[in-house]
N, C-alpha and C positions, 0 to 999 in steps of 0.2 A: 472525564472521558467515559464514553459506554460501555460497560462489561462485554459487550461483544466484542471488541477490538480483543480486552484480554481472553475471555475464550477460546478467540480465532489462536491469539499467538502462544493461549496452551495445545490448543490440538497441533500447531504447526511444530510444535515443539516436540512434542510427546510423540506424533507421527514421524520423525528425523531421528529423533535423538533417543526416546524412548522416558519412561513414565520420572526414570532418575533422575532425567536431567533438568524436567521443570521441580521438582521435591530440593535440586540443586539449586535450582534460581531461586526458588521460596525462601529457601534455609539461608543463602547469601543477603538476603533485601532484608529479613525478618518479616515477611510477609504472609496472610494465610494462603492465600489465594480462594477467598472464596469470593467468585465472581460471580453475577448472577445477568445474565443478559441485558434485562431492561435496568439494570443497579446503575449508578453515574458512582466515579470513584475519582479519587484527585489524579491528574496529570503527572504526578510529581511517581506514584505510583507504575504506573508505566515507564515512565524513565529511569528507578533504581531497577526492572526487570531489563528493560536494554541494557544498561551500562554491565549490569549482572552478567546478561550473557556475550554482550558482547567480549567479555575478559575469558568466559567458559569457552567462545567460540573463537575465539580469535578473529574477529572481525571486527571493522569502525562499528559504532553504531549507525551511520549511516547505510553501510552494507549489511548488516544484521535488519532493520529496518526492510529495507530493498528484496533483500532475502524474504521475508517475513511476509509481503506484501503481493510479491509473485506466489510464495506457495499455497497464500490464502485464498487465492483468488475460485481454486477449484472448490473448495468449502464453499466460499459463498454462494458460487452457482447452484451448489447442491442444496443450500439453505433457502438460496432466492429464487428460483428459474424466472420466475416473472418478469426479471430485473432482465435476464442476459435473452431471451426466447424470442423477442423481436429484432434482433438486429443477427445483421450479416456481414460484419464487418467491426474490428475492433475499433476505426473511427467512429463509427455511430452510436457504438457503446460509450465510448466515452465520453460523446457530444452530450448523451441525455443523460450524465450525472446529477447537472446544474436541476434540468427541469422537470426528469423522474424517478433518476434513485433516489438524492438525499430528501425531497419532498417526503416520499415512501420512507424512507428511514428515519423520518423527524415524527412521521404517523406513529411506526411502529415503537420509536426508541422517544419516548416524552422526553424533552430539554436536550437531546443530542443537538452539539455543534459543529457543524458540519463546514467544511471550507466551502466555500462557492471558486469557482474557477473561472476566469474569463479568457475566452477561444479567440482566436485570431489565423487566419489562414495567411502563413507567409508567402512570398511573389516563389518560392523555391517549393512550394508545394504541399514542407513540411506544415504539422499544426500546431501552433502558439500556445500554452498553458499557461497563463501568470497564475499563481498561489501567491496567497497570502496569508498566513495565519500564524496566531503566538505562539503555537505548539511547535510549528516550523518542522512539521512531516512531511516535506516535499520528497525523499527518499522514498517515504511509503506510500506516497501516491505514482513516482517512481517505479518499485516494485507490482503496486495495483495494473500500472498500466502492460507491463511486462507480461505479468499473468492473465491478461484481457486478451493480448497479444495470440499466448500460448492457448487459451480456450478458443479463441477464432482461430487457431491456426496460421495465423498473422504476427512472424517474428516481428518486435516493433524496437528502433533505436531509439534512447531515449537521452536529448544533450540538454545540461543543466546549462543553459544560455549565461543566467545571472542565477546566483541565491544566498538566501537571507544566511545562510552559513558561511558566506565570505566577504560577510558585510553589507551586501546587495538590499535595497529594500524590500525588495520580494521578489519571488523565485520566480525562473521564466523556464518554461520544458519547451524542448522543440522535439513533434512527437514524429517519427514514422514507419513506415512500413520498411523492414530490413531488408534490401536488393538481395534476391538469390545469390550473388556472386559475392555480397558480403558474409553469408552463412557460410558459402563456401571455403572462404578465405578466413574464416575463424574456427570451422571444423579440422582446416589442415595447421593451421600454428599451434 
C-alpha cells in the first residue's frame, strides 16, 4: 500500500484525536510510523493500525475505515484540486475515478494499486459500484464516497448491495444522492 493512504489516516487521526493518539497506535502495532508518500509498505501494516484503532475507538474496522475515508476526503482535495475542480456533482467525481484519478495516482505514486470500479446505472436511478479487490476496502471507498458527497455538498446514501465481507464475491455499492426528507428524518432521530 502507498504511504499516502497511511499519511492520510495519520493526519485524520492526529486532526480528531490529537498527536497522542496515533504515538498510541504506534506503540500498540509496534510500528514506527515513518511513512513517506511515494514509499509502498505491506498491507498487513495498515491493518495492525485499523484493528489498533479500531479497539482505541471503539468502532468495526469497517466503521473506523468509513470514518477514515469521509474525513480524508477534504485532505485530498486540498492535496489534489486538480482531481475534484472539474466536476459539479459528486456523480461525476466519482465516474472519473476509473479514467482520471487512479491513472494520475499510478503517475504520481510508481506501482500504486489501485481498485478499478465498474459503474452500472440501475433502472431505480441509483449508481452500481462493483469492487473488487484482496485488500477488500470497500468500507473505504465507502467513506471516500461519503466525503465526495460532503465536498459537493451532495449528502450521498451508500447500500452495500453484496460484499466480499459476508462471503459475496465482490462488493456491490448502490450510490445516491440523500432525498432532503431523508436528511431530515435523520437530523430529528
Amino acid at each position: 500500500m502507498k504511504g499516502i493512504i497511511f499519511n492520510l489516516f495519520e493526519q485524520v487521526v492526529v486532526r480528531d484525536h490529537g498527536e497522542a493518539a496515533w504515538d498510541d497506535l504506534l506503540d500498540a502495532t509496534g510500528l514506527d510510523g515513518a511513512y513517506t508518500s511515494l514509499g509502498s509498505y505491506p498491507d498487513e501494516e495498515i491493518a495492525k493500525l485499523l484493528e489498533a484503532g479500531s479497539g482505541a475507538l471503539g468502532l468495526s474496522t469497517g466503521d473506523l475505515l468509513r470514518w477514515f475515508g469521509r474525513e480524508a476526503m477534504p485532505l485530498l482535495a486540498g492535496h489534489y484540486p486538480a482531481f475534484f475542480i472539474e466536476h459539479r456533482s459528486t456523480r461525476s467525481f466519482i465516474l472519473s475515478v476509473n479514467s482520471i484519478i487512479h491513472p494520475e495516482v499510478r503517475k504520481l505514486y510508481a506501482g500504486a494499486h489501485c481498485p478499478f470500479f465498474h459503474f452500472k446505472e440501475a433502472e431505480d436511478g441509483a449508481l452500481l459500484m462493483a469492487y473488487d479487490s484482496p485488500r477488500k476496502l470497500c468500507a473505504l471507498a465507502h467513506g471516500f464516497i461519503e466525503g465526495a458527497g460532503d465536498h459537493f455538498h451532495q449528502p450521498m446514501t451508500v447500500d452495500h448491495v453484496s460484499c466480499m465481507h459476508r462471503g459475496d464475491p465482490k462488493c456491490l455499492l448502490s450510490i445516491r444522492e440523500t432525498v432532503a426528507e431523508q436528511v431530515y428524518a435523520d437530523a430529528r432521530a
